[in-house]
C-alpha positions as CSV (number, residue, x, y, z in Angstrom):
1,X,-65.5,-0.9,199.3
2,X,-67.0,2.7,200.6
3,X,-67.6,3.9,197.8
4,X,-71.2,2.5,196.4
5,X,-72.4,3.4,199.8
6,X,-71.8,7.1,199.8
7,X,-74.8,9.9,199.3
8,X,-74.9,11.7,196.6
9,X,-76.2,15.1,197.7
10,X,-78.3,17.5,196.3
11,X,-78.4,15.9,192.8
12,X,-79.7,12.3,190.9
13,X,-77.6,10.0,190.2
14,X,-75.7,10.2,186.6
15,X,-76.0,7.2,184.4
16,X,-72.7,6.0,182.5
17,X,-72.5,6.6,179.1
18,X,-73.2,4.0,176.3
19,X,-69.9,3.0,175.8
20,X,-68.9,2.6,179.5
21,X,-72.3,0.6,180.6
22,X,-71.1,-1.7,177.8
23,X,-67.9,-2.5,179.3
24,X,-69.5,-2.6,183.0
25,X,-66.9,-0.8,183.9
26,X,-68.2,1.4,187.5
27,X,-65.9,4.6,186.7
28,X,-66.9,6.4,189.9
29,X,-66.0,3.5,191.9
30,X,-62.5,3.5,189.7
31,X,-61.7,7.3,190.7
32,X,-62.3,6.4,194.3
33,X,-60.6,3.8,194.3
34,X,-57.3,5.0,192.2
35,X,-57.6,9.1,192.1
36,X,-59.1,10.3,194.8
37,X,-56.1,9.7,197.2
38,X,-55.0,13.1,195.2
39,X,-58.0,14.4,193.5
40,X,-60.1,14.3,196.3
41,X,-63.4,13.1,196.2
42,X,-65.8,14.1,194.2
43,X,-63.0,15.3,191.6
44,X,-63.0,18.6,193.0
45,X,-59.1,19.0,193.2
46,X,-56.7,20.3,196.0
47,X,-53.8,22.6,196.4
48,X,-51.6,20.3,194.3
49,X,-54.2,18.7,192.1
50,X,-55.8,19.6,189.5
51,X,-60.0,19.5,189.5
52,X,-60.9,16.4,187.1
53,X,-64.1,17.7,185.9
54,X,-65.3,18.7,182.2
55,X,-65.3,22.5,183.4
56,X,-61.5,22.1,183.6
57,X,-60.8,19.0,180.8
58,X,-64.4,18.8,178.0
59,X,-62.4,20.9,175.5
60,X,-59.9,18.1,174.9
61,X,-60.5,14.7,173.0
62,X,-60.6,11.7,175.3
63,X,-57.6,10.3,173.4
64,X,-55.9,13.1,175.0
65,X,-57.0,12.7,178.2
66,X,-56.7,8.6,178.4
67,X,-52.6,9.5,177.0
68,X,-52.0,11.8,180.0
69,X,-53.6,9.4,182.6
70,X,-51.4,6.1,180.6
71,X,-48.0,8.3,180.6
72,X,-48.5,10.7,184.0
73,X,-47.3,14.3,183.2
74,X,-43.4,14.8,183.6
75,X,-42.9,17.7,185.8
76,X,-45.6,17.0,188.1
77,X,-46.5,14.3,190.7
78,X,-49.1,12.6,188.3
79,X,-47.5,9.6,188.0
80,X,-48.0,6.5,184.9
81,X,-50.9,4.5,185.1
82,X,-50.5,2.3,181.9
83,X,-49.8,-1.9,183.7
84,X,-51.8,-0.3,186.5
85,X,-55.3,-0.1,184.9
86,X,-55.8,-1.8,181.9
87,X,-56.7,0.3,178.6
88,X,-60.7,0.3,179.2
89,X,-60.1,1.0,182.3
90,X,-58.2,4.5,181.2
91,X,-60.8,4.8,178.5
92,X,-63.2,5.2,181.5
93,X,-62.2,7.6,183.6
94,X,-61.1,9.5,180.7
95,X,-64.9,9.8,179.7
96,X,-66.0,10.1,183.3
97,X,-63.4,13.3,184.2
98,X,-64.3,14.9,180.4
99,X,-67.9,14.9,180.4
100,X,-69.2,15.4,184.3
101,X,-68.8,18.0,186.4
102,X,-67.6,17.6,190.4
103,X,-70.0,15.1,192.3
104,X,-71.4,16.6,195.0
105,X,-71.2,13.9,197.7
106,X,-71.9,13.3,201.4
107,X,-70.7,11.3,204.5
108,X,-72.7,10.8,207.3
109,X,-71.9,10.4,211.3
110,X,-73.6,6.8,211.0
111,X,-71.5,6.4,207.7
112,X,-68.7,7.0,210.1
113,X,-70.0,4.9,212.8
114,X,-70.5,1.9,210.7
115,X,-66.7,2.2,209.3
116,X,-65.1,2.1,212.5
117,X,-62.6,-1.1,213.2
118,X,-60.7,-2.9,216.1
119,X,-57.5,-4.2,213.8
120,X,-55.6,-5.1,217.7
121,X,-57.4,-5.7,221.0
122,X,-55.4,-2.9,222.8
123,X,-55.3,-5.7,225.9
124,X,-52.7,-7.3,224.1
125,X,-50.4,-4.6,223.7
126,X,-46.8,-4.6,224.8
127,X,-46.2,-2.3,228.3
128,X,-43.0,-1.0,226.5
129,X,-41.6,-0.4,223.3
130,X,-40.2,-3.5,221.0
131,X,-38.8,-2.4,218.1
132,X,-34.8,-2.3,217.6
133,X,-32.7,-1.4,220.7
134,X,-35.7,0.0,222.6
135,X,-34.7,3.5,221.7
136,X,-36.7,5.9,223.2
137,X,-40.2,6.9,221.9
138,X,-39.8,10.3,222.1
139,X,-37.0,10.4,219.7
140,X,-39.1,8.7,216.4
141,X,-39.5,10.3,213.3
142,X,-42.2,9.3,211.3
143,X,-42.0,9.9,207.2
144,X,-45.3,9.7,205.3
145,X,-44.5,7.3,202.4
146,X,-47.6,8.4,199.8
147,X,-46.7,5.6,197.2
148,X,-46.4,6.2,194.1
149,X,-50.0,5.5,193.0
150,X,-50.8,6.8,196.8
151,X,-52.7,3.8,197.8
152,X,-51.5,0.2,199.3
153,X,-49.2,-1.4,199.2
154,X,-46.5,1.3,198.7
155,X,-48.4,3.7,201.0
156,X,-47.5,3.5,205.0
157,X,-46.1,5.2,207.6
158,X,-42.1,4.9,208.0
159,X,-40.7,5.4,211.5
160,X,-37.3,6.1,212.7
161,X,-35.3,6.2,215.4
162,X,-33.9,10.3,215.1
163,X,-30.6,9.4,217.8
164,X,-29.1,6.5,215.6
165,X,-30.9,7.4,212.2
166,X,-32.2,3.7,211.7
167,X,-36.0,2.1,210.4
168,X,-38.1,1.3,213.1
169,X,-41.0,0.7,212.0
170,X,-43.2,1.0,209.2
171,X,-47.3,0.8,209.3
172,X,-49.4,0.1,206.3
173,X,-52.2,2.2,205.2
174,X,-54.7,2.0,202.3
175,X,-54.3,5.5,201.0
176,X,-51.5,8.4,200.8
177,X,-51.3,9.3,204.4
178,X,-50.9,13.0,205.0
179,X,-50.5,14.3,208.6
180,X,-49.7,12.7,211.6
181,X,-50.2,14.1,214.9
182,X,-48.6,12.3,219.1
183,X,-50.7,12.2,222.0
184,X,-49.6,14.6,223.9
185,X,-50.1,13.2,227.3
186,X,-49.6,9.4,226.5
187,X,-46.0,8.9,224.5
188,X,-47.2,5.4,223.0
189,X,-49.6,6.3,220.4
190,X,-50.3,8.4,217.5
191,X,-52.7,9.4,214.9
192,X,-52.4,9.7,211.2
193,X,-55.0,10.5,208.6
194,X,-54.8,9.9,204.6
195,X,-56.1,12.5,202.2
196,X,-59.0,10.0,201.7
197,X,-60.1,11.1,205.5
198,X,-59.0,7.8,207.3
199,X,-57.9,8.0,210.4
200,X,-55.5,5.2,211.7
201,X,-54.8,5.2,215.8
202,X,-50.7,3.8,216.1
203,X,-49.5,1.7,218.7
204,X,-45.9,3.3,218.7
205,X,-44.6,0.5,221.5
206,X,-45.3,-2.6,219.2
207,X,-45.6,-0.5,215.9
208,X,-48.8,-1.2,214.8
209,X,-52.3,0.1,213.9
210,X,-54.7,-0.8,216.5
211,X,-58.2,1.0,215.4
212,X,-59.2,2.9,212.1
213,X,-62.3,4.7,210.8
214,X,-63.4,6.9,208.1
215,X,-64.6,10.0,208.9
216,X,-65.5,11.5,205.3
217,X,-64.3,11.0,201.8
218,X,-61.3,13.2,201.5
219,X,-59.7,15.7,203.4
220,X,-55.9,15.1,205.8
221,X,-56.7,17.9,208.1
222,X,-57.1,16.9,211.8
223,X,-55.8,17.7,215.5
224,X,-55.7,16.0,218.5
225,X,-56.8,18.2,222.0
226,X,-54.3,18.9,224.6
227,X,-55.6,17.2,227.3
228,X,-55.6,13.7,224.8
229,X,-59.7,13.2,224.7
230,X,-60.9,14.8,221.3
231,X,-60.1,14.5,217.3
232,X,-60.9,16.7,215.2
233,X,-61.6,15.7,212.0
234,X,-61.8,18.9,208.9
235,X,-62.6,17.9,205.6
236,X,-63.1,18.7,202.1
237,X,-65.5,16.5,201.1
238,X,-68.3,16.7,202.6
239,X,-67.7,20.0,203.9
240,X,-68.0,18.8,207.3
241,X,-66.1,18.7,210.7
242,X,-66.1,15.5,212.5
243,X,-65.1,15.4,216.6
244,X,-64.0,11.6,217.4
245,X,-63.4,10.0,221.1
246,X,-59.5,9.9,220.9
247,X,-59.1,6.3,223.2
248,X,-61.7,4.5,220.8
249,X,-61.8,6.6,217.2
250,X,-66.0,7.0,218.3
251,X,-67.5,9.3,216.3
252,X,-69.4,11.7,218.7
253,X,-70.8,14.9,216.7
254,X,-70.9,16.0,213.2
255,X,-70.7,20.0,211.9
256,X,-71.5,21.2,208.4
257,X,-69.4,24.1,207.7
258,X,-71.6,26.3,206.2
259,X,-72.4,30.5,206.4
260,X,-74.2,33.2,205.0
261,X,-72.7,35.7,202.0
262,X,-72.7,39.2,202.1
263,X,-76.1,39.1,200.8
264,X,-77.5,36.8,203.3
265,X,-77.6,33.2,201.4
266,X,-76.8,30.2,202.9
267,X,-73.3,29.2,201.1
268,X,-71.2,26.2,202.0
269,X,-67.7,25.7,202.7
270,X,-65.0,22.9,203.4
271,X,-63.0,22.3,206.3
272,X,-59.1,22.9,205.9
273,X,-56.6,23.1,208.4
274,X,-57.5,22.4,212.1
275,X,-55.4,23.4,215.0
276,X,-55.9,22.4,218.9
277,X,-54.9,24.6,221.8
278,X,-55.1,24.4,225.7
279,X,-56.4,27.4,226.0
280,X,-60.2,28.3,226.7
281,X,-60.6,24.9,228.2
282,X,-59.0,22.9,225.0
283,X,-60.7,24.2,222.0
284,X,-60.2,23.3,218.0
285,X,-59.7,26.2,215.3
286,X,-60.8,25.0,212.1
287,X,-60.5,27.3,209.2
288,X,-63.7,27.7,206.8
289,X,-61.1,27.6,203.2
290,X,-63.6,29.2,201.2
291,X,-65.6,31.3,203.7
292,X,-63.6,33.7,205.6
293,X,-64.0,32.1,209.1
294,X,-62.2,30.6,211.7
295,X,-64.6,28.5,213.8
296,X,-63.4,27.7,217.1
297,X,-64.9,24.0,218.2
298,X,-64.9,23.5,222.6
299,X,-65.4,19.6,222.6
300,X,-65.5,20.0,226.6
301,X,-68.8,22.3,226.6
302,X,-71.7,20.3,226.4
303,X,-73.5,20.7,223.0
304,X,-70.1,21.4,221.5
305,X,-70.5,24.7,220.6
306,X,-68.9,26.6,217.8
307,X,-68.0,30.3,217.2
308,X,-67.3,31.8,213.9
309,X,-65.1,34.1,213.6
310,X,-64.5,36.1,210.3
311,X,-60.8,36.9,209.1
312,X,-62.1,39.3,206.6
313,X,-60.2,42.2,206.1
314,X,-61.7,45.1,204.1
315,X,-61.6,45.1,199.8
316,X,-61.4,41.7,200.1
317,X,-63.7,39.0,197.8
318,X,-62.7,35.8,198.1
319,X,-60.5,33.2,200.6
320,X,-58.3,30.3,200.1
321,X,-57.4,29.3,203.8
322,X,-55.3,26.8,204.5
323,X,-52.3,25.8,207.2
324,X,-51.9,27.2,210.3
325,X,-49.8,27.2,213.5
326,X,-50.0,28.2,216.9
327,X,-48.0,30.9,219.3
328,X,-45.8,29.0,221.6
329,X,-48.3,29.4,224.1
330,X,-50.6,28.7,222.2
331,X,-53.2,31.6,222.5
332,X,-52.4,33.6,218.4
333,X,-53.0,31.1,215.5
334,X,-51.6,32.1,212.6
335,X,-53.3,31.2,209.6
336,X,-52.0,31.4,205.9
337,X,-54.6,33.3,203.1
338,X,-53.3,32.0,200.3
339,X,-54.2,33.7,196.8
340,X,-55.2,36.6,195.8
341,X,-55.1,38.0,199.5
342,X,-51.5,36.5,200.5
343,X,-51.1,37.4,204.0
344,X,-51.0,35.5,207.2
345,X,-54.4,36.0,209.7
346,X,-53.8,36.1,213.8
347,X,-56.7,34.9,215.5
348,X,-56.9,35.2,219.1
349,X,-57.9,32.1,220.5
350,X,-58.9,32.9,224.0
351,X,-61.2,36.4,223.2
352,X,-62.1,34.5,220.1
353,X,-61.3,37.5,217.4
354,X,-59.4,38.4,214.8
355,X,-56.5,40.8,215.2
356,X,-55.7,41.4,211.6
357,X,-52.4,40.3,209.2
358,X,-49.6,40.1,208.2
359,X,-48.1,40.9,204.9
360,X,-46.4,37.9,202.5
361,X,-45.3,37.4,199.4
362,X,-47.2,34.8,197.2
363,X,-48.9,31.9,198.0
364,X,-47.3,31.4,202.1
365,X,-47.3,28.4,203.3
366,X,-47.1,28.5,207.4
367,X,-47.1,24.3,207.1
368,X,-46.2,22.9,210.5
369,X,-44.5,26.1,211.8
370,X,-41.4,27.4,213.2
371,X,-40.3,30.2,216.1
372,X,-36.8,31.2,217.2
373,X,-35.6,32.7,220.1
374,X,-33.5,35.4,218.9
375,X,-31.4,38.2,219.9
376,X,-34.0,40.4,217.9
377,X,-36.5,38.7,220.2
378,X,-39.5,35.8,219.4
379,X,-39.3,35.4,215.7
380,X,-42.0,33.2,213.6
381,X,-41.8,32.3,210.1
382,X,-43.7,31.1,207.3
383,X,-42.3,30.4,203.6
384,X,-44.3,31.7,200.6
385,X,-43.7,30.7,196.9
386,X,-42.8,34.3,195.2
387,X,-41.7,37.5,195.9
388,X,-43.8,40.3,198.4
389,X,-44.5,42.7,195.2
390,X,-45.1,40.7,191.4
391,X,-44.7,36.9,192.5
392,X,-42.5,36.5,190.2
393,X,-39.0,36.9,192.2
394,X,-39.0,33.7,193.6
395,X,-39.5,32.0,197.0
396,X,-38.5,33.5,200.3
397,X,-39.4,33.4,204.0
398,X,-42.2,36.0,205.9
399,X,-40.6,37.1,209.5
400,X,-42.8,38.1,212.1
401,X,-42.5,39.0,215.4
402,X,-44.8,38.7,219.3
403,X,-46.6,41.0,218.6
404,X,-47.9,40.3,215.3
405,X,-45.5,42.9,213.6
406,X,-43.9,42.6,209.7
407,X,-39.9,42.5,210.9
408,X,-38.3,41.2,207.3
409,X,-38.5,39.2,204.0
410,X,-35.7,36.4,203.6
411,X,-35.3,35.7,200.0
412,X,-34.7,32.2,198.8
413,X,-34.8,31.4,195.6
414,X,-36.4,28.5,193.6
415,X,-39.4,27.7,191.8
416,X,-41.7,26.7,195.0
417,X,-40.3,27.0,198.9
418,X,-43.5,24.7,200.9
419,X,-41.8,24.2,204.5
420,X,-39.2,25.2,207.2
421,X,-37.8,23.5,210.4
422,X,-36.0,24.7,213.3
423,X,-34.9,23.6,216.6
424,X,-33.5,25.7,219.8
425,X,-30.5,23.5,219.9
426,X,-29.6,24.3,216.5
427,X,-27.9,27.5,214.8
428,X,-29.7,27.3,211.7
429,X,-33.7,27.6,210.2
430,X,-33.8,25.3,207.5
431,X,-36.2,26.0,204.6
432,X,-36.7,23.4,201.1
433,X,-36.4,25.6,198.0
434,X,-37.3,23.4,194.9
435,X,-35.5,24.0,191.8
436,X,-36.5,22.7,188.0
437,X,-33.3,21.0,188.1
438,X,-33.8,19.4,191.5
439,X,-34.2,20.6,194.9
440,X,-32.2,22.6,197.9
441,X,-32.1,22.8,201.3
442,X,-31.2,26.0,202.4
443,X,-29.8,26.9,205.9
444,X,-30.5,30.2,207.0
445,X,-28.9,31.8,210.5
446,X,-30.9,32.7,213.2
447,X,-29.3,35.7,214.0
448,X,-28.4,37.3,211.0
449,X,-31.7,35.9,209.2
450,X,-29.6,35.2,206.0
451,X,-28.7,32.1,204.0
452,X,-25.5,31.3,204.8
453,X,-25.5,27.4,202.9
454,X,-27.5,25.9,199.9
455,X,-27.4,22.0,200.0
456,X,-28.2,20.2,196.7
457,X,-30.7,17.6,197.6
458,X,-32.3,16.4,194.5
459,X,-35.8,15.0,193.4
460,X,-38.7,17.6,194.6
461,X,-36.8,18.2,198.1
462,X,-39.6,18.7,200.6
463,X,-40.7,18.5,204.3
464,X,-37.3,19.2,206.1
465,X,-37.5,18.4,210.1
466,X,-35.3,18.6,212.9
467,X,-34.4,15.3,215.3
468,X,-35.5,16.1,218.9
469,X,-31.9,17.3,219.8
470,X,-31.1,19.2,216.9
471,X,-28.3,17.4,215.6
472,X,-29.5,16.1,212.0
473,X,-32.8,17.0,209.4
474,X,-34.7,14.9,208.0
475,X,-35.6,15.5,204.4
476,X,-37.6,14.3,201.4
477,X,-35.9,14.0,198.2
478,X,-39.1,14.1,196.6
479,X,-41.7,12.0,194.5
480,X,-39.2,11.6,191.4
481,X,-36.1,11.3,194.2
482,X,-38.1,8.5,196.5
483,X,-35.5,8.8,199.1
484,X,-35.8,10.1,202.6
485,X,-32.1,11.9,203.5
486,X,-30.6,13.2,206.4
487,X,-28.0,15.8,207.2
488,X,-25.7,17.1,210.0
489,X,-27.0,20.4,211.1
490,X,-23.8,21.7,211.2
491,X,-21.5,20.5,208.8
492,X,-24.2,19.9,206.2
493,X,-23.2,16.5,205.3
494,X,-25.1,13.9,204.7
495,X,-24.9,10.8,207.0
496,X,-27.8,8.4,206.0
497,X,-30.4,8.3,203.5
498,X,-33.3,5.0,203.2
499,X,-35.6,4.5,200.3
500,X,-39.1,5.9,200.5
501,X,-41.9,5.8,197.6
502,X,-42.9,9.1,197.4
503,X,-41.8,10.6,200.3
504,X,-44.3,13.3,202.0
505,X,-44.6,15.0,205.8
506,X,-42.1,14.4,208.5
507,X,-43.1,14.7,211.9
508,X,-40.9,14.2,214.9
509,X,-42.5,12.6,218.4
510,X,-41.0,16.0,220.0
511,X,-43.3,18.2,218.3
512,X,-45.6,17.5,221.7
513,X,-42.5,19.0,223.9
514,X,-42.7,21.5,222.2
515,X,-46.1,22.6,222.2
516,X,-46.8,21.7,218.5
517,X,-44.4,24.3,217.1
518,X,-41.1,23.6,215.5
519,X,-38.5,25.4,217.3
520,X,-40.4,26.0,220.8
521,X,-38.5,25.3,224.0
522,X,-38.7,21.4,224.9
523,X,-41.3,21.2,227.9
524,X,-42.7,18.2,229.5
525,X,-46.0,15.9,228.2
526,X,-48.9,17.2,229.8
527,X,-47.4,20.5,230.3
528,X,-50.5,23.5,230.9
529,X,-49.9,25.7,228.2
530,X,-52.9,27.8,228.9
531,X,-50.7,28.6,232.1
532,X,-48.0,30.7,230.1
533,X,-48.0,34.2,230.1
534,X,-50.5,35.1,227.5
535,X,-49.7,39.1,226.8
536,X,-48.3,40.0,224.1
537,X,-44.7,41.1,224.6
């Protein structure tokens, strides 16, 4: 286990109570081990979890506490534990997540170092694919299955085969994995990372993991460079950004994220979502969440230097950054601010400077992106979870233009709206509107920019994505559906569905064709995106 071996920063260690020394029960090592896939480490929480620290839970009795961990909390993804840990067990962390506040911990480059592992020799490898039918590589889809404790078994990556619809493949990990990202140079591997910060490096040809390492304690966020050398690794705890060697998961250099307030003290940060681009000689952008800053990371520069670049507009106190995308050629990033600011941040990535935002309604939610070529021109959209003016009219869709410009909100409906998909083959954006009685898919036309079709999905509908050609999506039907379903993109039937434990992220292989944004032209593997026009229309 990691766990015992981690640093606890900044403060002396904190002794068990009475009652849990006497049952020699470790109920840090516990969390790690069965909470942290959600609760991040440390307890500090994440978008969809909760903080497990006395701040947020002392004023409640630890019977109360132990009853919501035995029974989970309908409603949400906190599933049962009771048959999973035994009562003392409960009794523990119940005491633990009551009476401490958040850990403050650390993870060091020789932490990293130490962690990494050769599961295959690489020698051995297959020279093509050999899963079913030999379909091609650049047609998989992979599902992230979290499990519904998200940790092994039931957690794993599920591939799939997006011409004929069939399992592939499916790769074991020992946490919830989160985001996967393709080479985008060499079509037989991939990279996944669980939001306990391991990175897995997948063999797609013989579907397999061939190297892993941990690169901090929690935190999914990570990128891969254009030109297939670097990883960068973001994460939450520590607050840290890690840059790997991509061929051997080698941990090479290790940044706090860290700045100064408007009064000049040092305060620190946490990594969240970290974006590669070909231009400026392949450069990261990770955003600062809490800061205000978008550091730009150039692996190819010796030292590896890193400039900060503040997305601070005026009035404005505090920052929640967190998903971003890229223009199709890849110079504007487009960043959500999530609350109380709720706008969307361009960032010029090649004069390294902030260009201002763009209006949303509540909460936005870029995720992995989509653009359309339209008869109205380049149109890029990000889905936000209530309405522009009292976020309370429900979810809808932000619509921007090239040039950075507000064009139109596209109401949708529904309790919570977290991705979109589209495809240049295809006649319809495709956005997951989550309802208390089940979720949606809604299709929405590119041209008129309306819904024209609501699908009934069911469970806590999530994560829709287009196959490579545009002919089906791929959909989860949520952690209470645990079904992974897929439509016809035109007659909005379904034609398959396959059981999957809590269903996450879907990411097709063709995301590297087409630049890394959903709905981009298809271009070939290797293709110099720093060599597209790069004015804005």
């Amino acid at each position: 286990m990691r766990f015992p071996g981690f640093v606890l920063a900044g403060v002396a260690a904190v002794s068990l109570s009475p009652v849990l020394a006497q049952e020699a029960i470790d109920a840090r090592q516990l969390y790690a081990d069965n909470c942290a896939g959600c609760h991040q480490g440390g307890r500090v929480g994440a978008l969809l979890f909760p903080p497990l620290t006395k701040e947020r839970l002392g004023a409640l009795s630890n019977n109360s506490v132990s009853a919501m961990i035995m029974t989970g909390i309908p409603g949400t993804l906190m599933p049962p534990w009771v048959g999973k840990l035994s009562a003392d067990e409960i009794t523990a962390l119940a005491t633990l997540i009551r009476t401490n506040s958040a850990d403050q911990l650390d993870w060091t480059l020789e932490q990293a170092k130490n962690s990494l592992k050769v599961l295959v020799d690489e020698k051995s490898l297959p020279a093509a694919p050999t899963y079913k039918d030999k379909a091609d590589v650049m047609d998989l889809m992979a599902v992230m299955q979290r499990g519904r404790h998200a940790q092994e078994p039931e957690s794993r990556v599920v591939f799939y085969d997006g011409a004929t619809n069939t399992r592939v493949g499916e790769i074991p990990v020992r946490r919830a994995p989160h985001i996967l990202r393709y080479h985008p140079t060499n079509p037989r591997w991939a990279y996944v990372k669980t939001d306990t910060a391991e990175i897995y490096k997948i063999d797609l040809y013989s579907m397999q993991a061939v190297r892993s390492i941990e690169t901090a304690l929690s935190g999914p966020f990570f990128d891969l460079s254009w030109d297939g050398k670097w990883i960068a690794a973001g994460s939450i705890v520590p607050g840290k950004i890690m840059i790997l060697d991509a061929d051997t998961l080698e941990p090479v250099k290790q940044i706090k994220v860290a700045s100064k307030d408007a009064e000049g003290k040092d305060v620190e940060g946490f990594a969240s979502t970290v974006r590669a681009s070909s231009v400026g000689g392949n450069v990261f952008a990770v955003a600062a969440r809490t800061l205000g800053e978008v550091w730009v990371v150039e692996p190819n520069k010796p030292g590896t230097p890193v400039t900060q670049i503040s997305v601070k507009d005026p009035g404005e106190t505090s920052w929640y950054l967190y998903d971003s995308y890229t223009s199709q050629n890849q110079r504007y990033m487009y960043l959500t601010d999530m609350l109380p600011n709720n706008k969307i941040k361009v960032i010029d990535l090649v004069e390294k400077k902030y260009l201002g935002s763009i209006p949303s309604g509540c909460i936005p939610h870029v995720g992995s992106g989509s653009v359309l070529e339209t008869k109205r021109g380049t149109l890029y959209f990000s889905p936000h979870q209530g309405s522009p003016k009292d976020c309370s009219g429900g979810s809808g869709i932000t619509v921007w233009n090239e040039k950075g410009e507000f064009v139109k909100d596209i109401p949708i409906g529904g309790t919570t709206t977290m991705q979109m998909a589209s495809n240049p083959n295809a006649p319809y954006l495709v956005v997951d509107a989550r309802q208390k009685d089940g979720g949606e898919l809604k299709f929405i036309d590119k041209e008129t920019l309306e819904v024209v079709k609501t699908v009934k999905v069911g469970g806590t509908t999530g994560y829709p994505e287009y196959t490579r050609d545009g002919r089906y999506v791929y959909v989860a039907a949520g952690y209470m559906g645990d079904h992974l379903r897929i439509y016809d993109a035109r007659t909005f039937e379904m034609v398959a569905e396959d059981r999957v434990i809590a269903p996450g992220g879907t990411f097709a292989h063709a995301r590297v064709l087409w630049g890394g944004v959903k709905g981009a032209p298809e271009r070939p593997l290797g293709t110099a995106f720093d060599k597209l026009p790069q004015t804005r229309k």
